[in-house]
C-alpha positions in Angstrom: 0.0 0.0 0.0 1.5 3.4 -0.9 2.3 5.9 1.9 -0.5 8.5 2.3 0.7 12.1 0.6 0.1 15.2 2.9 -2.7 17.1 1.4 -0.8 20.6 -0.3 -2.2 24.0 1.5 -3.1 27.0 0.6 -5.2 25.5 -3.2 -1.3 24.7 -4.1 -0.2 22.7 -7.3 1.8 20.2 -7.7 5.1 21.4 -9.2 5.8 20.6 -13.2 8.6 18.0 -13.5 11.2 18.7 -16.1 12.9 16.5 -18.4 16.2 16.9 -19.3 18.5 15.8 -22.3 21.1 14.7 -19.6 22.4 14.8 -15.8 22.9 18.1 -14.6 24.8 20.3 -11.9 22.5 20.3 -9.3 21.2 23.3 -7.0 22.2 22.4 -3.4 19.1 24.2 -1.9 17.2 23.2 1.6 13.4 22.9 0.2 10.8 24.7 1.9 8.5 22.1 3.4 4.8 23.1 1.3 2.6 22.5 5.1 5.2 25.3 6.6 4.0 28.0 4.3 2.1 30.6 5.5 -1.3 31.6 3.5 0.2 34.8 2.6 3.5 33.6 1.7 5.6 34.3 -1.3 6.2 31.0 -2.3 2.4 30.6 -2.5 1.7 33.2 -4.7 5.2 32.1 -7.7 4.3 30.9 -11.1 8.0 30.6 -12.1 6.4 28.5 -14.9 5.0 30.6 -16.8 8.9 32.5 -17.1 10.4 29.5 -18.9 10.8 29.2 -22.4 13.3 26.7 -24.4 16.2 29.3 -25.1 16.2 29.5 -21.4 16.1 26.2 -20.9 18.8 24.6 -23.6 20.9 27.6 -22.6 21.1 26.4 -18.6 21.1 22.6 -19.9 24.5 23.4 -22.0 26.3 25.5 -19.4 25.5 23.4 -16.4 25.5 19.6 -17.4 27.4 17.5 -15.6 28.4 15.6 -18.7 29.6 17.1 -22.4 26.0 17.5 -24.3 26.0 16.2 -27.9 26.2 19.3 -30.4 24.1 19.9 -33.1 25.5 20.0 -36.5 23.7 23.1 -37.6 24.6 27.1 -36.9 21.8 26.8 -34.1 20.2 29.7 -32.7 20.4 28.6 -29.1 24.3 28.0 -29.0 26.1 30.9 -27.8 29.9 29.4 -28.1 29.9 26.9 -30.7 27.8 25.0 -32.7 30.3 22.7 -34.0 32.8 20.5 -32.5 36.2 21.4 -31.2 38.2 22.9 -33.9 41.4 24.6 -33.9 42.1 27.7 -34.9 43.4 29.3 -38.2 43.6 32.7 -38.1 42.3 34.5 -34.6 45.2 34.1 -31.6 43.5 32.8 -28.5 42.4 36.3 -26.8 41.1 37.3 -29.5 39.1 34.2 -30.0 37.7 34.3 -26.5 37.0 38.2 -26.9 34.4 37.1 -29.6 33.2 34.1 -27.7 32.4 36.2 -24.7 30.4 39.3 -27.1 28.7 35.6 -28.8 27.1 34.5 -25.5 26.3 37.3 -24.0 23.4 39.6 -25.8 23.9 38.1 -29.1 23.7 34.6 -27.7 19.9 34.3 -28.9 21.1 35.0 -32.7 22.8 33.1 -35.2 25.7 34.8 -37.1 23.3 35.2 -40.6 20.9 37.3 -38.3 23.9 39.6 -36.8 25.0 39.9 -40.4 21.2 41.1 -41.2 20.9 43.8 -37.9 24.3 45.2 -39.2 23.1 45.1 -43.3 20.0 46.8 -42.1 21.6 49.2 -39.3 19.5 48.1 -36.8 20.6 49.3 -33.5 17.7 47.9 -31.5 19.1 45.0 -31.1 22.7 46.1 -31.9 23.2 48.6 -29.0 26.2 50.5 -27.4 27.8 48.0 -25.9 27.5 45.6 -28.8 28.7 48.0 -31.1 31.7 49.3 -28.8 32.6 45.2 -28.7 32.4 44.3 -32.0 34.5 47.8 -32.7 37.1 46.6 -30.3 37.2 42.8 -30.9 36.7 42.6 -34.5 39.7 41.5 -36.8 41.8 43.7 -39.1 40.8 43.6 -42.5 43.9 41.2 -43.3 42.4 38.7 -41.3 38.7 38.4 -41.9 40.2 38.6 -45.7 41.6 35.5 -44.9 39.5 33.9 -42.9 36.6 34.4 -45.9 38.9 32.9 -48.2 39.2 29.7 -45.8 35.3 29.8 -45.6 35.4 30.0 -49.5 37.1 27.2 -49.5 34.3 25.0 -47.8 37.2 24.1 -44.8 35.7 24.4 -41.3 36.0 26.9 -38.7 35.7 27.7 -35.2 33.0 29.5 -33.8 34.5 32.6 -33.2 36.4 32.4 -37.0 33.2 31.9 -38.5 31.5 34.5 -36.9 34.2 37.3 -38.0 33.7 35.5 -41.8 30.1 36.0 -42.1 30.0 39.6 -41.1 33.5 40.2 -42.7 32.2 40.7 -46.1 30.1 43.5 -45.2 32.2 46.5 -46.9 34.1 48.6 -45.0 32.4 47.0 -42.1 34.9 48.9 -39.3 33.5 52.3 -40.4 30.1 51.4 -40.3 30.1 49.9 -37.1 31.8 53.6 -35.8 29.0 55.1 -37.4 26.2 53.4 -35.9 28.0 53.8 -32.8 28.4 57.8 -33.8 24.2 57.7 -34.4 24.2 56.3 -30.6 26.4 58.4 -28.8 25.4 61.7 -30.9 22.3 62.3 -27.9 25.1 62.1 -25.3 27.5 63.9 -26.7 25.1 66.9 -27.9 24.0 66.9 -23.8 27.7 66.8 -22.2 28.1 69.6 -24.4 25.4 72.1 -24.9 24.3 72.8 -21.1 27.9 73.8 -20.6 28.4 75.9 -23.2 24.5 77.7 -22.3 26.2 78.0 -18.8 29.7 79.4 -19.5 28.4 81.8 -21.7 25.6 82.7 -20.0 27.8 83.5 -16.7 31.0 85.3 -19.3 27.8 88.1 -20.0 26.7 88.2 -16.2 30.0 88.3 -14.4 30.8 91.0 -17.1 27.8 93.1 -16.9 26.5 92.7 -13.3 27.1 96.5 -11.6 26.8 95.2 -8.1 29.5 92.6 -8.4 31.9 95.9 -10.4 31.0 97.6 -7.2 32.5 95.2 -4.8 35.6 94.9 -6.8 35.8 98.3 -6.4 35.5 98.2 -2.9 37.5 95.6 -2.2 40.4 97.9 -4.9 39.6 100.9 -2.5 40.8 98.6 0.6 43.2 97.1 -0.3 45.7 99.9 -1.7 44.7 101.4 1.7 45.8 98.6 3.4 48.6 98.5 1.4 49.6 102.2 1.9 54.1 102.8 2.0 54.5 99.3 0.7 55.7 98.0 -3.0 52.1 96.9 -3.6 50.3 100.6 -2.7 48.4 102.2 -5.4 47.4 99.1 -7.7 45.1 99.8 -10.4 43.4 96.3 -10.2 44.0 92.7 -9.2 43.7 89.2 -10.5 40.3 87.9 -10.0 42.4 84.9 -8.3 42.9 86.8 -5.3 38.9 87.2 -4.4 39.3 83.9 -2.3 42.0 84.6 -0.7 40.4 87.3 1.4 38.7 85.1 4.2 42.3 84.3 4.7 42.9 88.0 6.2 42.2 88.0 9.9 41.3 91.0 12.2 43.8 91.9 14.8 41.8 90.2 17.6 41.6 86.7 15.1 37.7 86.6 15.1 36.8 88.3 11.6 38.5 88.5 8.3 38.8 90.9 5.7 35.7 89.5 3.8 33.3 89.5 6.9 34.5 93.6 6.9 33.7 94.0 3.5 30.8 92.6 3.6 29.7 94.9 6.7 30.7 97.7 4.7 28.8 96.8 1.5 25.5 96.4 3.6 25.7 99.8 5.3 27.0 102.1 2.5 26.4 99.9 -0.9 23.6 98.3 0.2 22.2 98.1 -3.6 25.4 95.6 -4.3 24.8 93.3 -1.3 22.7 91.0 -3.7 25.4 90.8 -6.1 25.3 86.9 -6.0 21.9 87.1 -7.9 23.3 88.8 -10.6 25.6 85.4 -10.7 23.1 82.6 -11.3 24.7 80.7 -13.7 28.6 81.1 -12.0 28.1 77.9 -10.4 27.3 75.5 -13.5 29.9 77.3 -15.2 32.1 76.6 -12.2 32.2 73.0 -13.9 32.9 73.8 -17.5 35.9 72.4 -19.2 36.5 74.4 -22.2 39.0 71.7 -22.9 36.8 69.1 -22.9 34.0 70.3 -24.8 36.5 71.4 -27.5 37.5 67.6 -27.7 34.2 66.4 -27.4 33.0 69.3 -30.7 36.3 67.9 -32.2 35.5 64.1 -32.3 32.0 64.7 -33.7 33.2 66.9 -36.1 35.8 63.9 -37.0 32.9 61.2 -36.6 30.6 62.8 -38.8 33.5 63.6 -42.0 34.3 60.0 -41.7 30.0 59.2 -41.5 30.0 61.3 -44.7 32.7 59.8 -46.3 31.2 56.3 -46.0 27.8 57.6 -47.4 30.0 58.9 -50.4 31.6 55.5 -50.6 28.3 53.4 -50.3 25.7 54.8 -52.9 25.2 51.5 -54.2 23.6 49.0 -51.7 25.5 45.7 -51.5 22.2 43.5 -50.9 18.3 44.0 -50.8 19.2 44.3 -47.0 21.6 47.1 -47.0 19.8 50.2 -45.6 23.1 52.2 -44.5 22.4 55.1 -47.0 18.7 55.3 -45.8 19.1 55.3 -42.4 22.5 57.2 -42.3 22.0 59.2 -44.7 19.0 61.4 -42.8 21.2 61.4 -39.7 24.1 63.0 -41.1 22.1 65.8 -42.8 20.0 66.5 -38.9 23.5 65.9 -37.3 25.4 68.3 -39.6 22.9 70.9 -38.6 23.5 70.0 -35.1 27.2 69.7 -34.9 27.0 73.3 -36.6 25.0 75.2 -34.3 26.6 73.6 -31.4 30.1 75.4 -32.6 28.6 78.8 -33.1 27.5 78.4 -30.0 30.6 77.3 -29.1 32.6 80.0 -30.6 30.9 82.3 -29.2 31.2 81.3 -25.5 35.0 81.2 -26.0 34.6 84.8 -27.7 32.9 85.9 -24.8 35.5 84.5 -22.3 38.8 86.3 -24.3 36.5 89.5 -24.0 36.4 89.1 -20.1 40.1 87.8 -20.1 41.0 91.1 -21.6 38.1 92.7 -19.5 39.6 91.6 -16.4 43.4 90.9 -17.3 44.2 87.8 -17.5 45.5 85.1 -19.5 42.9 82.4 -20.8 45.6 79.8 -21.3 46.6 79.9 -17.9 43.8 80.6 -16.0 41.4 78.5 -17.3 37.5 79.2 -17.6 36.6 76.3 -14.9 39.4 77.5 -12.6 37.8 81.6 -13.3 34.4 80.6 -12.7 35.4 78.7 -9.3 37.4 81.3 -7.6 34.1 83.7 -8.0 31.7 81.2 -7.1 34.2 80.4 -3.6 34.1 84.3 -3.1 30.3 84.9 -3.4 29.7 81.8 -1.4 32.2 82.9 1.2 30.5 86.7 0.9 27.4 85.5 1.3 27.9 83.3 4.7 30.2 86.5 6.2 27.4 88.6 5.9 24.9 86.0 7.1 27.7 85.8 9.9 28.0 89.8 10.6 24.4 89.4 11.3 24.0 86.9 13.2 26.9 88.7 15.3 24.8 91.5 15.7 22.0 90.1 16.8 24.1 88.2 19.9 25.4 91.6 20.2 21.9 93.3 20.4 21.1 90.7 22.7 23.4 90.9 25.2 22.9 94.5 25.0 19.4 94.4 26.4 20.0 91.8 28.6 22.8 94.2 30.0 19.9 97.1 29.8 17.3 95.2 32.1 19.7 94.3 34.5 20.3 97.9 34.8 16.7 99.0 34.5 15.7 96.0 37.6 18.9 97.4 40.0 17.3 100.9 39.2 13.7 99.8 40.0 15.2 98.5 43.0 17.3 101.4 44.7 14.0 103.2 44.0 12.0 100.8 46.2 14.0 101.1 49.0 14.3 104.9 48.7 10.4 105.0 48.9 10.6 102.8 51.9 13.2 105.0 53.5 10.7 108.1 52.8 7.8 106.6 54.6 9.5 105.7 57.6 10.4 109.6 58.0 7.2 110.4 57.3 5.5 108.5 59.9 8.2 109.6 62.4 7.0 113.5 61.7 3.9 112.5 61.7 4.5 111.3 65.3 6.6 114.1 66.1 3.3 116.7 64.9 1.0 114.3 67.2 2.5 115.1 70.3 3.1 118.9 69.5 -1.2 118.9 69.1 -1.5 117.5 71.9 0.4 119.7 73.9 -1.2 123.1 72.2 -4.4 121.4 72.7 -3.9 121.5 76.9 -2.3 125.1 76.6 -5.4 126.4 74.8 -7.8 124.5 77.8 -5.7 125.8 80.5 -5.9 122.0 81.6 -1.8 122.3 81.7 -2.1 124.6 84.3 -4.3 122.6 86.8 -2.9 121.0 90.0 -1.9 117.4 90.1 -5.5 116.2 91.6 -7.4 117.6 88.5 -5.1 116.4 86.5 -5.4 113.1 88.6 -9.1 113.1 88.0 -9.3 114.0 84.4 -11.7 112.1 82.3 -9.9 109.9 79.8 -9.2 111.6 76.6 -10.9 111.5 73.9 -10.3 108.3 71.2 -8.4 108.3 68.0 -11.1 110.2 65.8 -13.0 112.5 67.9 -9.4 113.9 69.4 -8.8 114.2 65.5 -11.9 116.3 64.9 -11.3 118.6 67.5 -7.7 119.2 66.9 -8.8 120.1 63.2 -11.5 122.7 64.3 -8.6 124.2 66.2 -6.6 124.4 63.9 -9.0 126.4 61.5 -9.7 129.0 64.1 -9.2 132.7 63.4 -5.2 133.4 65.0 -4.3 129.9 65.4 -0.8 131.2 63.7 -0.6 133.5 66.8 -2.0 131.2 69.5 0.6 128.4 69.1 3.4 130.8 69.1 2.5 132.4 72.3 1.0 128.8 73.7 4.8 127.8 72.7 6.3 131.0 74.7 4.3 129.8 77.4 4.9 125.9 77.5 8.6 127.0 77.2 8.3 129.4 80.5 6.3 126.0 81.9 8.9 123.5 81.4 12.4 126.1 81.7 13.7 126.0 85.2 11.6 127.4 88.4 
């Protein structure tokens, strides 16, 4: 009886089985038990079936058998090294064998050498792209050879793979020049944008760095300071300086080592040229142009100018179509006549950029061949940058300054407010004490003016008590606003004086 199966989970499949043409390497995996999956599992949702297809397939059968696979006699699609058995070579060395092997099996692996030999007839560079076309420029044989080796093919005497690829395509006429051709159509895109943001940028910032007013005022300024600061020595009185020197100024420290010469100029600029303290606007395109290479674009306009005479020159050269296949004059033919166009609008463009630049060289004084336009550009874009973070410095200087400043203000305002206090205090003590001072001075005009001060000691003994707080108050003020009080207490004083002087 066979052994009960565990049921699969999850609605799973059994897995296809695959037949092979022979043992194979095997993938030394630990399987996934099927009952471990989860529900939401990857491996529950793959259909790596539906991916396969034979050139897949045969492909991973020939490179990972175990045991040599029988060859098929015919140039077979599906064979990327060799569709023949072991043969030796004729003509190729060995590295340059294995150089075509390697271009044969990778993205051409799926094509037979006929169907190559059509893509390049046709110029066909969706199938044939840059890298293809850079290999096959680099790998294939020199004319000499592939002469050769078509003769051998002529012949009917077998070849290796590689060998019989380089024959098939070898009779394709000047075969080396059309494959730098297609490769020119290819590249042209790159080339045109390597070159023509540069050349927008460097002109663009030759006109602003020559035009902008604010930035010719900050030169100035910076002309004005310097022959002051350089007042009795060989360097006084200078009539300009090389642009070269602008970064050089955050090198220039104040006496006490905390500011620089830029961080002054800057100060300066915002208080009494405030209009130029924005100068760095005027500069927009400094930066891109920072990382222009005249050099380099004038290579790059120099090997499409070169790529496109030798494009023309093969169209010259190929009127007449070697086979019903042979679409170079079609296809190439357009490109050269919207490439032409292109190529010369890029160098007017071109020429005048470097026009510009030799007008500021001579606008500024320098030389062009030794100070570059990328090493120009850089120096002003390190001094606006380093302008623009010395003022944002200066004020944030200030406003510690400013701070500390009113801190230091209401600390003085509070110890103010505070002597004040305690002078107020100090006034309403003295107060009180007059006040005390004026009550018993009442009190003693008040018996003078009753006669009670001159009473023996038994009336005064048997005195009422006197009046309270508020009714002695009230009778002390009508007193007081008698007719002659003025008088009264002076001669009440005479009299309390004669009272209390001695008998």
């Amino acid at each position: 009886m066979a052994p009960m199966v565990a049921p699969l989970p999850h609605g799973l499949k059994p897995k296809r089985k695959w037949d092979t043409d022979g043992p194979m390497k095997r993938a030394n995996w630990k399987a996934i038990i099927p009952q471990k999956l989860s529900e939401n599992s990857f491996w529950v949702k793959v259909q790596e079936d539906k991916l396969a297809d034979d050139e897949i397939l045969s492909g991973l059968a020939m490179k990972f058998s175990s045991k040599p696979m029988k060859q098929a006699d015919k140039d077979s699609v599906d064979r990327p090294p060799s569709s023949k058995k072991n043969v030796d070579l004729r003509v190729l060395d060995g590295k340059a064998a294995q150089n075509l092997l390697i271009l044969l099996g990778g993205s051409l692996k799926h094509l037979s050498h006929e169907q190559i030999r059509t893509y390049l007839l046709r110029c066909d560079t969706t199938i044939l792209g840059p890298n293809v076309l850079q290999q096959l420029i680099q790998y294939l044989p020199p004319p000499d050879q592939l002469k050769r080796l078509q003769e051998i093919r002529a012949r009917g005497e077998e070849l290796a793979a590689p060998e019989a690829f380089a024959a098939t395509i070898g009779d394709i006429k000047r075969l080396g020049a059309r494959l730098q051709s297609l490769n020119f159509k290819l590249s042209m895109p790159d080339l045109m944008q390597d070159c023509k943001p540069d050349i927008v940028a460097g002109t663009a910032a030759c006109e602003e760095v020559k035009n902008s007013k604010k930035f010719a005022k900050v030169l100035e300024l910076i002309l004005l300071l310097g022959n002051y600061m350089n007042s009795g020595s060989k360097k006084e009185a200078a009539f300009g300086f090389e642009i070269s020197f602008l970064p050089k100024l955050s090198s220039t420290k104040d006496y006490e080592n905390k500011q620089t010469l830029l961080h002054y100029i800057a100060d300066v600029v915002e208080k009494k040229f405030p209009d130029a303290l924005t100068f760095n606007e005027d500069l927009s395109h400094v930066d891109k142009a920072s990382r222009v290479s005249l050099d380099n674009i004038q290579k790059t306009m120099r090997q499409m100018n070169s790529s496109l005479k030798n494009l023309e020159s093969d169209l010259n050269n190929n009127k007449i179509p070697q086979s019903d296949d042979d679409r170079f004059m079609e296809v190439m033919g357009s490109f050269a006549v919207e490439c032409r166009k292109q190529v010369e609008l890029l160098g007017k463009m071109l020429s005048q950029m470097e026009t510009l630049f030799q007008s500021l060289s001579e606008y500024y004084c320098f030389d062009p061949a030794k100070y570059t336009m990328e090493e120009f550009f850089t120096d002003i874009r390190t001094f606006k940058d380093a302008f623009v973070q010395a003022h944002t410095e200066n004020i944030k200087i200030r406003e510690e300054e400013e701070k500390r400043r009113r801190t230091q203000e209401a600390k003085e305002r509070s110890q103010r407010e505070l002597q004040e206090r305690q002078q107020r205090k100090l006034a309403l003590v003295d107060i009180d004490a007059v006040q005390t001072q004026e009550g018993v001075m009442d009190s003693l005009l008040e018996a003078l003016q009753t006669g009670s001060a001159f009473g023996n000691r038994d009336q005064r003994r048997r005195r009422g008590p006197r009046p309270a707080g508020a009714e002695r108050r009230a009778q002390l003020n009508r007193s007081r606003s008698r007719t002659g009080i003025t008088a009264n207490a002076f001669s009440s004083r005479e009299m309390l004086s004669e009272l209390l002087g001695p008998a």
